[in-house]
C-alpha positions in Angstrom: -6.0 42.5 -39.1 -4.9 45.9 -40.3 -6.2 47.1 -43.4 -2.9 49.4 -45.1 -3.2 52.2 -47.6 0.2 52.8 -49.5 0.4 56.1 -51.7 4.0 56.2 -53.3 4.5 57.8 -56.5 7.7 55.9 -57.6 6.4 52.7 -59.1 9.4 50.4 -58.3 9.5 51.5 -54.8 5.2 51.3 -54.7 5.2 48.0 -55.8 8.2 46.5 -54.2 6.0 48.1 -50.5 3.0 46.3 -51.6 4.4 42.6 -52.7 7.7 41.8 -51.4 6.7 42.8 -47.7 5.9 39.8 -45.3 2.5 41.4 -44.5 0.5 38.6 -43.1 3.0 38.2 -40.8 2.4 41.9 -39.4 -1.9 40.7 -39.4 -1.5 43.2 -41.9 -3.5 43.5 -45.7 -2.5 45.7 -48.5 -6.4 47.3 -49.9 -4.8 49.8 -51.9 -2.0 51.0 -53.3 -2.1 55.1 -55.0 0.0 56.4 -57.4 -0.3 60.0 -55.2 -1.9 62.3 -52.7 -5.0 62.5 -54.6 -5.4 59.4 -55.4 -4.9 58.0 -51.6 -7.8 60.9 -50.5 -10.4 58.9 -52.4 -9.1 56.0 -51.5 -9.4 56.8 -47.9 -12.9 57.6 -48.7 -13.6 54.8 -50.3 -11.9 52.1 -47.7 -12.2 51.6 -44.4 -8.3 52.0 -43.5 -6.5 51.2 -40.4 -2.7 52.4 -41.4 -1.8 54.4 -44.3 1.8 54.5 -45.7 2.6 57.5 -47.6 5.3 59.4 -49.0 6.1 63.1 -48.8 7.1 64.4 -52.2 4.7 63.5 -55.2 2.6 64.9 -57.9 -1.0 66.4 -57.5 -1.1 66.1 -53.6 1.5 65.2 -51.3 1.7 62.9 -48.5 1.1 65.9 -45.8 -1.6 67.7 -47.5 -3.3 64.2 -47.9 -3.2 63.6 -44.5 -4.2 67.2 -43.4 -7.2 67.0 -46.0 -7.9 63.2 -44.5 -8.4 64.8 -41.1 -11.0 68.0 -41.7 -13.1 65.2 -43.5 -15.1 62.3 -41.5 -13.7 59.4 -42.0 -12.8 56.4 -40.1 -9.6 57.6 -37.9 -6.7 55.9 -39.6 -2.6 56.0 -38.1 -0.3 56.8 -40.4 3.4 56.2 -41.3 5.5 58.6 -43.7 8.1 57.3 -45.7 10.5 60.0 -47.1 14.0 60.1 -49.2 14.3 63.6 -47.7 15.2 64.0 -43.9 13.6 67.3 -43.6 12.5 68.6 -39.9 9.6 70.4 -41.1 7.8 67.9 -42.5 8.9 65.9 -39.6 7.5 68.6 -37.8 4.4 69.0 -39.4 3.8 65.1 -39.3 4.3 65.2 -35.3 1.2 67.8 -35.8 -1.0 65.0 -37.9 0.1 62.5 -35.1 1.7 60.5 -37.8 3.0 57.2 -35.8 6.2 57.1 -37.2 8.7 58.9 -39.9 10.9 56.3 -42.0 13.6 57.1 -44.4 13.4 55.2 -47.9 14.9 52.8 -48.5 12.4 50.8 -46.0 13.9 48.7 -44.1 11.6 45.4 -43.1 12.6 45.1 -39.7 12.2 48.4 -38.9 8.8 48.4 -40.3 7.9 45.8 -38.4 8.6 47.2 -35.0 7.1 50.6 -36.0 3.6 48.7 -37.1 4.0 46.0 -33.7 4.2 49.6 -32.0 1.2 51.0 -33.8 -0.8 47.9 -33.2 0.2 47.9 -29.0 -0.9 51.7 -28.9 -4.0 50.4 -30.7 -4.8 47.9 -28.2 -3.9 50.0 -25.5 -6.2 53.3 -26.5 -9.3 50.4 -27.0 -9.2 49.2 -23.6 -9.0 52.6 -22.3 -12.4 53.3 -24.6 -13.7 51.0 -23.2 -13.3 52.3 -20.4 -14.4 55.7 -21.0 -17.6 54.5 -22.7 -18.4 52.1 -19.6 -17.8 55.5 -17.3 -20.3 57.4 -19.2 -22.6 54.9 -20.3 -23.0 53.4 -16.3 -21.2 55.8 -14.2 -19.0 53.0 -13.8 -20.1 52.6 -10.5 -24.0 52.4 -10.9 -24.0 48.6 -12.1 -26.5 48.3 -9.4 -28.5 51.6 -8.6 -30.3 50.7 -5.1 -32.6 53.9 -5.8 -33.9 51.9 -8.9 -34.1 48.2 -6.7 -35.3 49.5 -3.5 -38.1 51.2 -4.2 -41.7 51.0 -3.3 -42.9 48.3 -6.2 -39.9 46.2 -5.7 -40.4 46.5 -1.4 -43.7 45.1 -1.8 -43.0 41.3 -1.4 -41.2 41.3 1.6 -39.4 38.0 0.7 -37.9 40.1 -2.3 -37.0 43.0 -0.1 -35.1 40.9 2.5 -33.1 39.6 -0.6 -32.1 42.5 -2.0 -30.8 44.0 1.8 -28.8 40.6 1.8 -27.0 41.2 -1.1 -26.5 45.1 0.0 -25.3 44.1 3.2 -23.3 40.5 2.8 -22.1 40.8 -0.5 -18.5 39.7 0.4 -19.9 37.0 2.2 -21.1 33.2 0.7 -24.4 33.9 0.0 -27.2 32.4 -2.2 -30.7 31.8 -3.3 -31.0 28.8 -1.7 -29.5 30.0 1.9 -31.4 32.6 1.8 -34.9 30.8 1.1 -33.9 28.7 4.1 -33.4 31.4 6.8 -36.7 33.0 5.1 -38.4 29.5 5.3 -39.6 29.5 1.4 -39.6 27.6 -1.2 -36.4 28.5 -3.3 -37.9 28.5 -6.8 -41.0 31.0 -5.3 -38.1 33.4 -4.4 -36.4 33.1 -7.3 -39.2 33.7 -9.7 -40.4 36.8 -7.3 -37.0 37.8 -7.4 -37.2 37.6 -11.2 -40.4 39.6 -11.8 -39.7 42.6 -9.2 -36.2 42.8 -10.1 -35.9 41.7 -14.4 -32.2 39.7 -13.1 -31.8 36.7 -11.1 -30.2 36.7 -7.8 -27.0 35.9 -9.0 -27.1 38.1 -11.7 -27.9 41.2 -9.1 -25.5 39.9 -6.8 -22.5 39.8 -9.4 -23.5 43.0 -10.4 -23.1 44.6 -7.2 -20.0 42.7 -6.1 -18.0 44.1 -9.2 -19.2 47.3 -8.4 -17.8 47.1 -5.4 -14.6 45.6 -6.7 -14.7 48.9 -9.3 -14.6 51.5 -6.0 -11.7 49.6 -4.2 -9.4 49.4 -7.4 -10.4 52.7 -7.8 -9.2 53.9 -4.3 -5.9 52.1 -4.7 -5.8 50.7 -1.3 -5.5 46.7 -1.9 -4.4 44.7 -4.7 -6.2 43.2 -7.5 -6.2 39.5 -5.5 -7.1 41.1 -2.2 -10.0 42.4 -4.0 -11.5 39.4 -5.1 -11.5 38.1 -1.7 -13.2 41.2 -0.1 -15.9 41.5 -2.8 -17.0 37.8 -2.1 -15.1 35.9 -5.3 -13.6 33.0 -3.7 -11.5 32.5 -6.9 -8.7 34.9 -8.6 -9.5 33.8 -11.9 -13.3 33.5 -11.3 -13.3 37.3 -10.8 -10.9 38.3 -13.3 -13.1 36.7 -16.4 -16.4 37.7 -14.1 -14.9 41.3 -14.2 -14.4 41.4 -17.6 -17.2 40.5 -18.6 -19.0 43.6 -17.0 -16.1 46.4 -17.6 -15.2 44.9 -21.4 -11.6 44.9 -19.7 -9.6 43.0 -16.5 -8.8 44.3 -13.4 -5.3 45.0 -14.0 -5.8 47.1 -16.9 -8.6 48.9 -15.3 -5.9 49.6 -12.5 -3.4 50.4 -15.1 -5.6 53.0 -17.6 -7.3 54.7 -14.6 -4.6 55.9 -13.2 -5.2 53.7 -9.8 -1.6 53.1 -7.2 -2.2 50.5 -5.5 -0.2 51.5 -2.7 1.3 48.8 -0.1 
């Protein structure tokens, strides 16, 4: 839910903003409602606000200096909408410059507010998942889910069992592997593997295994060579919808928004 800020100076028009507007139906709250400029500064710093609604012309502070003093100071980033009698392209102007979502002549008109706050909460949504993105790129590399400097190194190589469990997963990933098959062709015990598996490794086999298969799903959306579906079946997912939730629960987003805010083509 959005929390909203309105700063309006004329009373009638303040108060008709704050309790005649269907807000709940926008997942919108009203937190605060400022008489001016000044007033909506501190109440900036006081709230954590998602969308401010502000006029122009008003005592003390105006709506632009508000917002140009709102963002030298650190606060919570906030998107803002100004609401104006006065159909003036420098202020227009200088609200382009404050990234100001959206500039609406007064009277409001509900409809129209609507769309421009559906808008606002889309781009929202849309600058989150690419974050996310982002964050998982620096915090991982994005492609380092499964760092085979870090697994196959002496200490883990020392229980050969281990070893040959790890090189399966390396080298038939897209294939049906598991645990248990691979206990058998190794002729031991399944739980013994798993738990050595466990200690040299701090994952399970499955767990290492997902890893690595979504990494490898990550560097063939990334190349743009086969589509999301075909994916799954070359990283070893034998279901679409398996991979998709899989997926995002590793990258915090699904493949087709990856594809979409990384700037993949998929090309036929």
């Amino acid at each position: 839910m959005l929390k909203v800020l309105i700063v309006e100076d004329e009373e009638i028009i303040r108060r008709g903003l704050v309790y005649t507007i269907d807000w709940l139906s926008m997942d919108c709250m009203v937190v605060g409602a400022a008489e001016n400029g000044k007033e909506g500064l501190a109440m900036l710093e006081q709230y954590e606000i998602d969308l401010v609604i502000a006029d122009i012309i008003m005592p003390h502070m105006n709506g632009i200096e508000m917002l140009e003093k709102a963002k030298s100071m650190e606060i919570k980033p906030f998107k803002s909408i100004i609401l104006t009698s006065y159909a003036n392209f420098d202020y227009a102007r200088k609200s382009v410059y404050l990234q100001v979502s959206d500039y609406l002549l007064k009277p409001v008109d509900e409809d129209e507010l609507k769309n421009t706050i559906k808008r606002i909460k889309e781009s929202m949504e849309e600058a989150k998942v690419y974050s996310n993105i982002i964050a998982l790129t620096k915090k991982r590399d994005i492609g380092k889910l499964v760092d085979w400097d870090v697994y196959l190194n002496g200490d883990t190589l020392k229980n050969s069992y281990v070893a040959q469990a790890l090189y399966k997963i390396r080298d038939h990933y897209h294939e049906k592997i598991s645990i248990d098959s691979i206990s058998d062709e190794l002729d031991v015990s399944a739980s013994y593997l798993s738990r050595k598996f466990k200690e040299a490794t701090s994952q399970t086999f499955l767990e290492l295994l997902t890893r690595f298969r979504i990494q490898k799903a990550i560097g063939l959306l990334k190349k743009g060579t086969h589509r999301v579906y075909e994916v799954s079946n070359l990283t070893g997912f034998s279901d679409y919808k398996h991979f998709c939730a899989v997926f995002k629960k590793y990258t915090k987003t699904t493949p087709t928004e990856f594809v979409k805010h990384s700037g993949c083509i998929i090309h036929k």
